[in-house]
C-alpha positions as a LaTeX table, in Angstrom:
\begin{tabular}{lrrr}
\hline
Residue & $x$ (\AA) & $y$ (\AA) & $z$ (\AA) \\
\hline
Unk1 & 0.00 & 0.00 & 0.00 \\
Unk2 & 1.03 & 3.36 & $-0.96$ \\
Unk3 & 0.71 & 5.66 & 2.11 \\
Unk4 & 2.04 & 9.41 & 1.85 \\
Unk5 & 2.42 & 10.82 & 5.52 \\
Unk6 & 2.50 & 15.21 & 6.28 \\
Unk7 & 4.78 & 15.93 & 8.79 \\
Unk8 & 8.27 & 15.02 & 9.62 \\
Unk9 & 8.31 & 15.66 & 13.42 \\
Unk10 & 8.64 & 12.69 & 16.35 \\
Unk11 & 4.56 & 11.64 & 15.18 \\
Unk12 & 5.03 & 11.81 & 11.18 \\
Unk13 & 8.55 & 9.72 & 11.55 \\
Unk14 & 7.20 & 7.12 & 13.94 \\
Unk15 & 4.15 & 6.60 & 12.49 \\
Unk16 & 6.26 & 6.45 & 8.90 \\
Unk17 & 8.13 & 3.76 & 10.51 \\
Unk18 & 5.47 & 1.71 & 11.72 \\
Unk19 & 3.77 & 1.48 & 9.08 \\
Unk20 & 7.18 & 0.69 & 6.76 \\
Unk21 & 8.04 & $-2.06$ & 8.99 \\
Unk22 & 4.58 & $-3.45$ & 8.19 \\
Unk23 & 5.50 & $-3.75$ & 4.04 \\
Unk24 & 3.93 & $-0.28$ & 3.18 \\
Unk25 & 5.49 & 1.66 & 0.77 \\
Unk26 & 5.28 & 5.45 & 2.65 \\
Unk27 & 6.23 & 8.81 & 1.53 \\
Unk28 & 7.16 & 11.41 & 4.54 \\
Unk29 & 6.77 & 15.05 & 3.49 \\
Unk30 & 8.57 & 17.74 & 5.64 \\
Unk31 & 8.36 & 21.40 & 5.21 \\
Unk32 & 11.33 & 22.54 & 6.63 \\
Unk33 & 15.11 & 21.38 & 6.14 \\
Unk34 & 15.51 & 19.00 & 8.93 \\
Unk35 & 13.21 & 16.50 & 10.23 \\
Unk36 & 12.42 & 16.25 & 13.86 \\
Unk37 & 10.09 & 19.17 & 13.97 \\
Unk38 & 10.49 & 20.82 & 17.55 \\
Unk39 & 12.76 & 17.87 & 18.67 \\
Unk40 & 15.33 & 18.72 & 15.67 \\
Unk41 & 18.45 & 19.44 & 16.24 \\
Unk42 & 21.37 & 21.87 & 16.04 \\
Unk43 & 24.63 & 22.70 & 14.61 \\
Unk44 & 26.75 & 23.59 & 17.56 \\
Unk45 & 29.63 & 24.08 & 15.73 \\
Unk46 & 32.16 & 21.61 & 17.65 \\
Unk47 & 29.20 & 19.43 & 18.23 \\
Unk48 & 25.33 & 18.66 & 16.95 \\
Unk49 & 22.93 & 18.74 & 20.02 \\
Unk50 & 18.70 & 19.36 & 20.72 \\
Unk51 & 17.81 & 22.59 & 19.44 \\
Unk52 & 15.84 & 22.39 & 22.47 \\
Unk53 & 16.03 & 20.77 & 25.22 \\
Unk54 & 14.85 & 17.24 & 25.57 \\
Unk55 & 14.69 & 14.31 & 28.47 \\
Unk56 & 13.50 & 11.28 & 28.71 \\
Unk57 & 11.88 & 10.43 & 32.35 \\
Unk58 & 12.43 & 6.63 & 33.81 \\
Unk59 & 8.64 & 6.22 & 33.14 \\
Unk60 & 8.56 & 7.53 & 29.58 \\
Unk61 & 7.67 & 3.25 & 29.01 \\
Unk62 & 6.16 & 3.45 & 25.74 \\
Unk63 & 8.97 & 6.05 & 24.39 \\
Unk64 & 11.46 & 3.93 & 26.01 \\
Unk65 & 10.16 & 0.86 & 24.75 \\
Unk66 & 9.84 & 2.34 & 20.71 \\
Unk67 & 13.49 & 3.01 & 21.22 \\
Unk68 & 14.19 & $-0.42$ & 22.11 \\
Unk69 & 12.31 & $-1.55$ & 18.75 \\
Unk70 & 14.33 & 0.50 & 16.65 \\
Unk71 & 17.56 & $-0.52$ & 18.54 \\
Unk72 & 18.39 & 2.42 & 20.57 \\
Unk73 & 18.16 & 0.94 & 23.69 \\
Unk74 & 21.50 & 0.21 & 23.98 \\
Unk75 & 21.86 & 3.89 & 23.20 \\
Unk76 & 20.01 & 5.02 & 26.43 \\
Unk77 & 21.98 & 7.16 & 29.01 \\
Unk78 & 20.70 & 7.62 & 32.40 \\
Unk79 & 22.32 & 10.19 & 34.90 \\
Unk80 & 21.22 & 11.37 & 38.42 \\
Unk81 & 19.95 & 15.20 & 38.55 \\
Unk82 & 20.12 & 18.11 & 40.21 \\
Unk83 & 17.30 & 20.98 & 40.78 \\
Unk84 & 17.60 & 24.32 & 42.01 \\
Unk85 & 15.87 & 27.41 & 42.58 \\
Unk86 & 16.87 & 31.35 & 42.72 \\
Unk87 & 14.50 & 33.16 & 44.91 \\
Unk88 & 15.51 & 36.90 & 46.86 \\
Unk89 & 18.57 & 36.60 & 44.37 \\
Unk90 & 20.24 & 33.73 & 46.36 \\
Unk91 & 20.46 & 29.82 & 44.36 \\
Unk92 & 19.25 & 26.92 & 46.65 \\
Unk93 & 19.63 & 23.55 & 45.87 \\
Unk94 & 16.54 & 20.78 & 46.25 \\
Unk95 & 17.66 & 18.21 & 45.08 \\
Unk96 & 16.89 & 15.64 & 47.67 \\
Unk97 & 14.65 & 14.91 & 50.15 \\
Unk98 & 16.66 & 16.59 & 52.86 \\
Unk99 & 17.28 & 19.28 & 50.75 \\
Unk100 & 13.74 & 20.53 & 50.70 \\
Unk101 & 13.31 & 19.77 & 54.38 \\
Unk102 & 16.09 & 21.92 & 55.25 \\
Unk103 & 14.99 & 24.61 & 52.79 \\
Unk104 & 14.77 & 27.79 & 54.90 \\
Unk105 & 12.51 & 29.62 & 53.22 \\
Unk106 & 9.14 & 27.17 & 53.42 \\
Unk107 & 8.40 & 25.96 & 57.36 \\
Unk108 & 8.16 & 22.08 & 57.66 \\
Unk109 & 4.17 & 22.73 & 58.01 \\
Unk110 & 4.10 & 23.97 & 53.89 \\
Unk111 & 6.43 & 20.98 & 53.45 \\
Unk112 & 4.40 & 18.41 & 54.91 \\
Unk113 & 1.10 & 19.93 & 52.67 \\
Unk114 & 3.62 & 19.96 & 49.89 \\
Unk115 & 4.30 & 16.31 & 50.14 \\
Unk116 & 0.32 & 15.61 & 50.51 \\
Unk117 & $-0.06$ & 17.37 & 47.23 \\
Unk118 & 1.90 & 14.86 & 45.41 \\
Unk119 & 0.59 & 12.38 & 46.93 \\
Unk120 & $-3.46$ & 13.40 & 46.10 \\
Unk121 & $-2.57$ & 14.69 & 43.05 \\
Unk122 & $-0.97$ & 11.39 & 42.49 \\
Unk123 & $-4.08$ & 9.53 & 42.70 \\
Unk124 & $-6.36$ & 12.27 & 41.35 \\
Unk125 & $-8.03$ & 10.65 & 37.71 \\
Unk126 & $-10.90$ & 12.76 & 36.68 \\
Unk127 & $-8.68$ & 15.51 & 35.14 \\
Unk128 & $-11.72$ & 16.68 & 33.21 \\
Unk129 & $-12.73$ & 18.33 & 36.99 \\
Unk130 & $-9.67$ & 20.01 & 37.63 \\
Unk131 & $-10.41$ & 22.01 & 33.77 \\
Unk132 & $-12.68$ & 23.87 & 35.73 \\
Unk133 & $-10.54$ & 25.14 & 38.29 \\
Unk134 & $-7.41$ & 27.82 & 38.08 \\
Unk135 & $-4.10$ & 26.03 & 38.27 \\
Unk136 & $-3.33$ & 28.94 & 41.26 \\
Unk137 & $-6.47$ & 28.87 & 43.66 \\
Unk138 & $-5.94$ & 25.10 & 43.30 \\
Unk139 & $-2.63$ & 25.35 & 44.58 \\
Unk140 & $-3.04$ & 27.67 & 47.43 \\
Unk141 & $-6.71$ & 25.97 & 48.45 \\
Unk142 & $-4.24$ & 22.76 & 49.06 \\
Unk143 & $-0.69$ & 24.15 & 49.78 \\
Unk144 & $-1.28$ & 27.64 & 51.28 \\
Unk145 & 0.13 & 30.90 & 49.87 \\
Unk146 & 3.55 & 30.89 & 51.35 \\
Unk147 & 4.63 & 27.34 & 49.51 \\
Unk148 & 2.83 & 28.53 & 46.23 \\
Unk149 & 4.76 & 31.38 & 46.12 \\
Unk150 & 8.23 & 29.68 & 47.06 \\
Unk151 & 8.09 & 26.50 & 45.21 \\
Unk152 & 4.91 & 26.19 & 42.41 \\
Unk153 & 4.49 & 29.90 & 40.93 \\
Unk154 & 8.31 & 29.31 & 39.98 \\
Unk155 & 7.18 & 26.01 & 38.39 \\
Unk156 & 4.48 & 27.44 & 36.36 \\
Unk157 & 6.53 & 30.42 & 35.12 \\
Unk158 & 8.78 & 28.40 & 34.07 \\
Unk159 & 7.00 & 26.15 & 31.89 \\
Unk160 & 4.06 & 29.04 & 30.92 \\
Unk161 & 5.51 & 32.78 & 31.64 \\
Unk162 & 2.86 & 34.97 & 32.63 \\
Unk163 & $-0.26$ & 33.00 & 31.22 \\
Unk164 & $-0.26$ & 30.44 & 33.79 \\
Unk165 & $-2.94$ & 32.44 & 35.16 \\
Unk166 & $-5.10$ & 31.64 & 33.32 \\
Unk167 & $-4.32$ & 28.00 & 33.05 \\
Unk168 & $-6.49$ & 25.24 & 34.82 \\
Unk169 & $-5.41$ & 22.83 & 37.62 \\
Unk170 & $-5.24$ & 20.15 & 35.05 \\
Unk171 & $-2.24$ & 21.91 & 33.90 \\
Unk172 & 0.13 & 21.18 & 37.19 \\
Unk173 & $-1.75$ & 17.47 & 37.47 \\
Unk174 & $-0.51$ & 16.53 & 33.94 \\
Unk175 & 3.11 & 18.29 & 35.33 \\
Unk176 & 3.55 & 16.47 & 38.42 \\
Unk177 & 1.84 & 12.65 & 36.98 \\
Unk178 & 4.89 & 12.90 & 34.79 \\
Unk179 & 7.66 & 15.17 & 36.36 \\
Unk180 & 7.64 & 13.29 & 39.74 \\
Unk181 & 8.31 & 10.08 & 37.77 \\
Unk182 & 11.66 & 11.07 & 37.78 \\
Unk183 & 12.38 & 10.59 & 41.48 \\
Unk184 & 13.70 & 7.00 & 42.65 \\
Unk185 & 12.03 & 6.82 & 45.61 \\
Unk186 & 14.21 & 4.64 & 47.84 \\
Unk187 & 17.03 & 6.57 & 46.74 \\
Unk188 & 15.01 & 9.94 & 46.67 \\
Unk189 & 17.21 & 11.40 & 43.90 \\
Unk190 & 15.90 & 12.20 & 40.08 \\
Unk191 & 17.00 & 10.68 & 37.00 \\
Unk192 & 16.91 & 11.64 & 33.50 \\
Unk193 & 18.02 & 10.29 & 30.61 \\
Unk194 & 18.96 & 11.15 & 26.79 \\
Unk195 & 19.78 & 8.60 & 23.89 \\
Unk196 & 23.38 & 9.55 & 22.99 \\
Unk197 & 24.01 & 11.63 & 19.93 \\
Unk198 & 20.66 & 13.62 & 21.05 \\
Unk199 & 17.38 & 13.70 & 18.95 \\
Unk200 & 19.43 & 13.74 & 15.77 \\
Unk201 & 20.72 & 10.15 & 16.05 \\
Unk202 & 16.88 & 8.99 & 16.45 \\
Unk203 & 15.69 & 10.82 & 13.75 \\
Unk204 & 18.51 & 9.69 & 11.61 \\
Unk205 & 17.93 & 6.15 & 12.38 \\
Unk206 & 14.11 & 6.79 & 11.84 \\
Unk207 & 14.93 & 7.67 & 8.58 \\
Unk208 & 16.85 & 5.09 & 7.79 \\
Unk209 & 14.65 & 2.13 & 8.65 \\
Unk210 & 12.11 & 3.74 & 6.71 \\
Unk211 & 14.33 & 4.39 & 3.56 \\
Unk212 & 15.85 & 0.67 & 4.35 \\
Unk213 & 12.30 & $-0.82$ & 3.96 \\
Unk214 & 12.04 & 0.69 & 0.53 \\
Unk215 & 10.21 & 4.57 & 1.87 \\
Unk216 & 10.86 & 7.96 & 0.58 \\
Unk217 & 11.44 & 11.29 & 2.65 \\
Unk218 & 10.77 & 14.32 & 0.88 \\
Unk219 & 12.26 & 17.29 & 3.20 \\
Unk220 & 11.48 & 21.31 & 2.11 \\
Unk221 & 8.12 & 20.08 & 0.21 \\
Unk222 & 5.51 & 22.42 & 1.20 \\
Unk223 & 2.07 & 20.81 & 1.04 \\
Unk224 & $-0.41$ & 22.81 & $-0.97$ \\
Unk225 & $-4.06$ & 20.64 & $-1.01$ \\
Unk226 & $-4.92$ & 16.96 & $-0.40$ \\
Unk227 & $-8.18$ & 15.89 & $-2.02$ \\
Unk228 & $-9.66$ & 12.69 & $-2.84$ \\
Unk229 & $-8.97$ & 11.28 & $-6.23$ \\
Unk230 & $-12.44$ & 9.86 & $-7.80$ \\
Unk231 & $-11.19$ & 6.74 & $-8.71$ \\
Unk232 & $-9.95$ & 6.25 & $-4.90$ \\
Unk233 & $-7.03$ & 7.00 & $-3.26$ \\
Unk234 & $-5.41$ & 10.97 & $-2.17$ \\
Unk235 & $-3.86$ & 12.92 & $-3.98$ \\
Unk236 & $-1.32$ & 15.51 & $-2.12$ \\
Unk237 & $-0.06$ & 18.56 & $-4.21$ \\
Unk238 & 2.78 & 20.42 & $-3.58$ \\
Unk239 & 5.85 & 22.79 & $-4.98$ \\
Unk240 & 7.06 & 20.32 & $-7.38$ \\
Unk241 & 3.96 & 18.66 & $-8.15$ \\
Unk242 & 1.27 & 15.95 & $-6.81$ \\
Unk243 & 1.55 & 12.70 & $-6.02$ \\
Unk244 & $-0.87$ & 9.74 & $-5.69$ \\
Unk245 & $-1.74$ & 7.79 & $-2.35$ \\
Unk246 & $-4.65$ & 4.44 & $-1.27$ \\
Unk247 & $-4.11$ & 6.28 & 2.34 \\
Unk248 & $-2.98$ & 10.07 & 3.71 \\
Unk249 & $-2.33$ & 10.60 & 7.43 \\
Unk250 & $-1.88$ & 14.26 & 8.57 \\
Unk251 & 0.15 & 15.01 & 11.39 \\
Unk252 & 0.26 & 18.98 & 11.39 \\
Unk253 & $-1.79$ & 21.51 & 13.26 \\
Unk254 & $-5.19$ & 22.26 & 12.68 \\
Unk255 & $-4.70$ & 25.64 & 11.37 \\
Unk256 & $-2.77$ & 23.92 & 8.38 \\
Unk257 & $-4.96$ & 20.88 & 8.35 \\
Unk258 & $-7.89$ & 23.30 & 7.68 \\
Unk259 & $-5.76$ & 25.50 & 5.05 \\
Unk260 & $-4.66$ & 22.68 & 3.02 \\
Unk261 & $-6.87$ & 19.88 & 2.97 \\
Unk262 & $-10.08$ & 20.03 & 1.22 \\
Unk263 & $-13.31$ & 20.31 & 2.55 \\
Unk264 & $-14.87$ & 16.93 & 1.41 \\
Unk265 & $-11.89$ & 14.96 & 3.59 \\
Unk266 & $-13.57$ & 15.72 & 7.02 \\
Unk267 & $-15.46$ & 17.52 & 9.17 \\
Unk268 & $-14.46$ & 19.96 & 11.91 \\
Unk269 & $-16.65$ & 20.76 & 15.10 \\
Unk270 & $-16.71$ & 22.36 & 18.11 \\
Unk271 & $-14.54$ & 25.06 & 16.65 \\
Unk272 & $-16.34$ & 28.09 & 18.31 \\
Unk273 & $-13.06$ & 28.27 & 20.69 \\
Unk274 & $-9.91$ & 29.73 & 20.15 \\
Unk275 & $-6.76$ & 27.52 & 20.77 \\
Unk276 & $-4.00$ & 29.66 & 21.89 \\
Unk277 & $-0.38$ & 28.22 & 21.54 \\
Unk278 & 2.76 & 29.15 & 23.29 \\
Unk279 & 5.49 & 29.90 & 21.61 \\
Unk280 & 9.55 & 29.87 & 22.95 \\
Unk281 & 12.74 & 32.11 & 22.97 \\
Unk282 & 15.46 & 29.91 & 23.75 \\
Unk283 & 19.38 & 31.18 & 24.17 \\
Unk284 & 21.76 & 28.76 & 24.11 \\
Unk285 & 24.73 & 29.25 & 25.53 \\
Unk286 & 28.17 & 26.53 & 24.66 \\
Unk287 & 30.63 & 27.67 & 27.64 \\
Unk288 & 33.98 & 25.85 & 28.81 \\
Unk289 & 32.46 & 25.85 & 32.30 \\
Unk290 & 29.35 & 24.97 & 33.23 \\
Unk291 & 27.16 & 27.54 & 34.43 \\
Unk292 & 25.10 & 25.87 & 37.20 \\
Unk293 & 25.56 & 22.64 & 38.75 \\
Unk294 & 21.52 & 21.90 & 38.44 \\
Unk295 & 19.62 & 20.40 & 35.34 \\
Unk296 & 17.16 & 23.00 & 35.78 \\
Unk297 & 16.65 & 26.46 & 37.68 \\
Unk298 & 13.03 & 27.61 & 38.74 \\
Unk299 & 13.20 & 31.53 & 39.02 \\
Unk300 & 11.10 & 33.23 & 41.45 \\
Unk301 & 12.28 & 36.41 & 40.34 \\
Unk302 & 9.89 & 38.41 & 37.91 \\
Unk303 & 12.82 & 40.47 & 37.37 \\
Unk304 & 14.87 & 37.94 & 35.18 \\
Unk305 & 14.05 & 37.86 & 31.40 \\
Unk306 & 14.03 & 34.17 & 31.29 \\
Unk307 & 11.74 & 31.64 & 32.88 \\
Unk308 & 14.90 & 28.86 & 33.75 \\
Unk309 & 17.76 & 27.79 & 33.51 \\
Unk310 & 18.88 & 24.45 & 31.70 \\
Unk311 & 21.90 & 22.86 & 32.21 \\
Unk312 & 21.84 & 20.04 & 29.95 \\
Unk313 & 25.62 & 18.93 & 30.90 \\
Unk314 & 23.84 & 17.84 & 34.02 \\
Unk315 & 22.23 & 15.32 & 31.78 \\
Unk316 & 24.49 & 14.55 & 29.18 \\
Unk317 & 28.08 & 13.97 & 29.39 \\
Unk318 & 30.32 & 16.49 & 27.61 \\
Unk319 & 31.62 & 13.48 & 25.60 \\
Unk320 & 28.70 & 14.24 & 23.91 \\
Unk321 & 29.69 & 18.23 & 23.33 \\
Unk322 & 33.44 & 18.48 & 22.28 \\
Unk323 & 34.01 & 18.82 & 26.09 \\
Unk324 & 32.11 & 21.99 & 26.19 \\
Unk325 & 28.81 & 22.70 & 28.43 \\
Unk326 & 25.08 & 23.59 & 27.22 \\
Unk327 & 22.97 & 25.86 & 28.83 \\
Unk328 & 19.06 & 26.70 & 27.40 \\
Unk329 & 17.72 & 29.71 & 28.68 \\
Unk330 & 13.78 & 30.02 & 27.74 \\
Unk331 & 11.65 & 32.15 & 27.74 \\
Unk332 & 7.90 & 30.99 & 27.04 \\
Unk333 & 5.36 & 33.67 & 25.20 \\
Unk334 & 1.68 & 33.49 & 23.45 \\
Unk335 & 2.82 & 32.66 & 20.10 \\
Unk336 & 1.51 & 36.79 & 18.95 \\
Unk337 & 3.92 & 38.05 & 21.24 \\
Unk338 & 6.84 & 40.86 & 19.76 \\
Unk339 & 9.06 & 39.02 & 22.05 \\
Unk340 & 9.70 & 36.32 & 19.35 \\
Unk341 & 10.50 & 38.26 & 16.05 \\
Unk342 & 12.78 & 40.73 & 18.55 \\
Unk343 & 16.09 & 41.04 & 16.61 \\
Unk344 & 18.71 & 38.07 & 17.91 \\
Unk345 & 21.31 & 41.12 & 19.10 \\
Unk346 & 18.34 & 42.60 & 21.19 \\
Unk347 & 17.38 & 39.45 & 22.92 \\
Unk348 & 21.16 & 38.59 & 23.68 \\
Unk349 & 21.48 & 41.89 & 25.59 \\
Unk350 & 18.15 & 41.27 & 27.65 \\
Unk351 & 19.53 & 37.89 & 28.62 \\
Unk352 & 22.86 & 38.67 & 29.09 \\
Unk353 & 21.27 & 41.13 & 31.35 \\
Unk354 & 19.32 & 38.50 & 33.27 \\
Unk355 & 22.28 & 36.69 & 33.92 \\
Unk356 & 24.56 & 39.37 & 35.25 \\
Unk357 & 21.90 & 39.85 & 37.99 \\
Unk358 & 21.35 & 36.04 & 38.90 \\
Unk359 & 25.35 & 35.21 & 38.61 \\
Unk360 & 27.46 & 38.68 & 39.50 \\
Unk361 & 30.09 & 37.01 & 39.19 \\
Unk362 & 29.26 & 35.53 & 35.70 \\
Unk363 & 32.11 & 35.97 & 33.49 \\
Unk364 & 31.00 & 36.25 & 29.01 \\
Unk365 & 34.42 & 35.35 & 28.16 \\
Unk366 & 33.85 & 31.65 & 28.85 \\
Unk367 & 30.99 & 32.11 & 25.90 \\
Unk368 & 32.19 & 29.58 & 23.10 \\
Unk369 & 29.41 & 30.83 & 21.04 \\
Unk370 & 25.52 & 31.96 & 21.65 \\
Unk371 & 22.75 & 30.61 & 19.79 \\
Unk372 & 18.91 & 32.18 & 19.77 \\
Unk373 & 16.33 & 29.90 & 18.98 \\
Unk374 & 12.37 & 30.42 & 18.49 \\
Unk375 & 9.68 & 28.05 & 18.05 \\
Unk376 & 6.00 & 29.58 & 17.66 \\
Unk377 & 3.71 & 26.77 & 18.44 \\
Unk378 & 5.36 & 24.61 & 21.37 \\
Unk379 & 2.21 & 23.70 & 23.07 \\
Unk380 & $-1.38$ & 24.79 & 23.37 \\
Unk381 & $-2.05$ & 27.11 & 26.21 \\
Unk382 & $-4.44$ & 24.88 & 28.85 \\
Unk383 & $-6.92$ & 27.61 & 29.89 \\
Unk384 & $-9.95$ & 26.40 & 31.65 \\
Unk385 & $-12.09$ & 24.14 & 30.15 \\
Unk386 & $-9.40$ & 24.12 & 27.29 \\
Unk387 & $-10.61$ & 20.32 & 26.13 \\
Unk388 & $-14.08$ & 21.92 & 25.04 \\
Unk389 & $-12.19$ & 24.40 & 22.76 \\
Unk390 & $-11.09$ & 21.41 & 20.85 \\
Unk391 & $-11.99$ & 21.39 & 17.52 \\
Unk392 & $-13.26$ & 17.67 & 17.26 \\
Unk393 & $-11.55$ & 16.66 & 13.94 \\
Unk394 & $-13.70$ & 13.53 & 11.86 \\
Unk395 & $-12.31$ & 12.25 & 8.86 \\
Unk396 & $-15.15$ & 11.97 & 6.14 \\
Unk397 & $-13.06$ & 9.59 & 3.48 \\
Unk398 & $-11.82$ & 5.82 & 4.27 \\
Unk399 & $-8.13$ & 7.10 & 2.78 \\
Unk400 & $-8.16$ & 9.50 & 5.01 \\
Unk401 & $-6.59$ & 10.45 & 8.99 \\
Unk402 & $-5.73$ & 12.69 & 11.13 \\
Unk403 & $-3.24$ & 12.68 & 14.20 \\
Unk404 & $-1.51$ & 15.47 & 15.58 \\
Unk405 & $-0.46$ & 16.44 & 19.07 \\
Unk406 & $-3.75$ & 18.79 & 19.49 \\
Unk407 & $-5.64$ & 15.48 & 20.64 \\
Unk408 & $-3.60$ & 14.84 & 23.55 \\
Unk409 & $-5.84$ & 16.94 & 25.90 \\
Unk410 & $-5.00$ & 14.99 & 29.01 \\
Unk411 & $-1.59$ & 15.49 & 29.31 \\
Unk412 & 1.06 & 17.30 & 28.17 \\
Unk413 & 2.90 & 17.51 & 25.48 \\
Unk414 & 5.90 & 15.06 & 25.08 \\
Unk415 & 7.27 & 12.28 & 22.92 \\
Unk416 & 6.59 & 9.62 & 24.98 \\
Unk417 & 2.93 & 10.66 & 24.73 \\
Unk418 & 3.67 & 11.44 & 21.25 \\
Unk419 & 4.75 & 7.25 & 20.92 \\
Unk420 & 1.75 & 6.65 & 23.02 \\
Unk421 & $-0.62$ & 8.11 & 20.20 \\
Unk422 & 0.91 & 6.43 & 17.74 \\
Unk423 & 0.62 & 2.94 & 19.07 \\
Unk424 & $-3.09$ & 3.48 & 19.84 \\
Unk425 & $-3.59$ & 5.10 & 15.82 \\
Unk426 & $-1.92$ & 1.85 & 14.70 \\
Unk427 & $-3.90$ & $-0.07$ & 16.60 \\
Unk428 & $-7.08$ & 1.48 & 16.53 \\
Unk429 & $-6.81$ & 1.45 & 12.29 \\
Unk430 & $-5.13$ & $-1.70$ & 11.59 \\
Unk431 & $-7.95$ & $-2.83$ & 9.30 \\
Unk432 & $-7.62$ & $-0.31$ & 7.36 \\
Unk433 & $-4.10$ & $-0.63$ & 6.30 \\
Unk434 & $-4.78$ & $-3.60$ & 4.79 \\
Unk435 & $-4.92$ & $-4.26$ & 1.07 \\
Unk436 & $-5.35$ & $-1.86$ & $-1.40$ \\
Unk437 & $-7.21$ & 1.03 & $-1.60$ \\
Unk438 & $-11.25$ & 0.51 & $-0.67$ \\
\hline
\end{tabular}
């Protein structure tokens, strides 16, 4: 069967690869350059790492597991963690257990209601309940005000900016069902992981099992229409012509699934809502030092630029970087906001800025080189209610599907959900991948 596939991100390529490994002849078209979509990577110069930063969590079982299947398991690297936080300009490490209970700022009270927040939010199932409720009165109704402000407001500004306000509480359960994964608990330390060579050796060997099994990837082909041919089958136009297909899965947002595919394919409802998407300015920094000792900084400081600090040598060994240290500093934004088209020079200054403040002693001349990265649509914005603003997406032709990361309204966004959705598609529509074209 000849299946054509939009999208050349972590859902396009695994779903490409599925399918290939099942005798299908598939065709992957990517707009941009590189595959990998927001997981692609970067030319470092000494080195090629994440453009953005990417872990994998000890519970990430069906990611884990696909990378087994595709033999990178072997690949895996696993490495204890460190977190920190900068609040009233000093850096405190809690990394551990005893760490947090000797943190000065919270009393062991807040910790104690900290720990029971875990705990119920652990157990917690009906997430549709918590879209009714703001991610911040549900906080203080179960931690207080003092503990919010210390330890969860940092949290959500790093991961939202200033919209977390007007996120819901299914936001933070989402966060902690996957986040707290992390922590062994008879050890009480965290561990991440990353499968050497970074996102680009997946994505490379993606691409070669698919090729391998006889497949076709088509990068910098921008998608014009897909309509249904009348004698069955897709067809998918695009800049250097169409193509013919007995299935088409779409893998893009629904923005571009509505611009490009035609009307008789399927049927959208619910679309009264507007989705709002957060967008990302990232600076990377490659340094011959590292600049924190933590995997990741939550700022309580509404007076630094950027919303944490990354230090992905806490991660990943600097065999894997030429011996030199990454560092992402991000800044999350509504995907409208000026912040992202600001000229790279002007954005270096403000975060340069930022950093002088946090780290006075901070020294630029250990700077190897400074990268500024933007995506536009990271992840929608989870307002309240946000799974009623949906658009429900039904396909209205046999050859036809859609899967795309707006569907994954119960958690949030990551590729081992991303795997997750994939596995389900595959098995959901098995029958239909079978034959020829109906």
């Amino acid at each position: 069967m000849q299946i054509g596939i939009v999208g050349g991100g972590m859902m396009g390529l695994s779903l490409a690869e599925r399918l290939s490994r099942q005798g299908h002849a598939v065709t992957v078209f990517e707009a941009a350059e590189q595959l990998g979509g927001l997981a692609t990577h970067q030319d470092f110069g000494p080195f090629f790492w994440d453009r953005f930063y990417h872990i994998i969590l000890p519970s990430d079982s069906h990611l884990i597991g696909y990378f087994q299947d595709i033999g990178l398991g072997d690949k895996l690297r696993w490495n204890r963690t460190l977190t920190g936080l900068y609040v009233d300009q000093r850096l405190y490490s809690i990394s551990s257990n005893i760490e947090f209970l000797k943190f000065p700022l919270v009393g062991l009270f807040d910790k104690f209601r900290l720990a029971f927040t875990l705990l119920y939010c652990s157990r917690i199932n009906d997430w549709q309940r918590l879209e009714k409720i703001p991610v911040e009165a549900w906080l203080i109704k179960l931690c207080g005000s003092r503990l919010y402000e210390r330890i969860w407001k940092p949290i959500l500004l790093a991961k939202l900016g200033e919209n977390y306000q007007r996120v819901s509480a299914a936001f933070i359960w989402g966060y902690i069902k996957r986040m707290f994964s992390a922590r062994d608990a008879s050890a009480s330390k965290e561990y991440l992981g990353h499968v050497s060579g970074g996102y680009k050796a997946v994505f490379e060997r993606l691409a070669d099992l698919i090729t391998d099994a006889g497949g076709t990837i088509r990068t910098r082909v921008d998608v014009k229409h897909i309509s249904a041919r009348p004698e069955g089958g897709i067809w998918i136009e695009h800049g250097e012509g169409r193509d013919t297909f007995d299935r088409v899965i779409f893998t893009g947002p629904i923005n571009v699934l509505q611009k490009v595919v035609a009307p008789s394919l399927m049927r959208v409802t619910n679309a009264t809502g507007s989705i709002e998407y957060l967008g990302v300015v990232c600076m990377v920094l490659v340094t011959r030092s590292p600049l924190v000792p933590f995997y990741v900084v939550n700022i309580a400081d509404d007076q630094i630029p950027f919303t944490g600090v990354v230090g992905m040598s806490n991660v990943v060994s600097t065999d894997e970087t030429a011996g030199y240290h990454l560092t992402y500093l991000p800044k999350y934004v509504l995907s409208d906001d000026p912040l992202l088209r600001a000229p790279d020079e002007e954005l270096q200054n403000l975060f340069f800025d930022g950093l002088k403040r946090m780290f006075p002693e901070w020294d630029s001349r250990h700077i190897e080189s400074v990268h500024i990265h933007r995506a536009f649509k990271v992840q929608p914005l989870q307002v309240l209610n946000y799974s009623t603003l949906v658009p429900n997406v039904s396909t209205t032709h046999p050859d036809f599907f859609v899967l795309n990361t707006t569907q994954l309204v119960k958690s949030t966004l990551n590729n081992n959900e991303v795997v997750r959705a994939v596995g389900e598609f595959i098995d959901n529509h098995a029958h239909r991948f079978q034959g020829g074209s109906e």
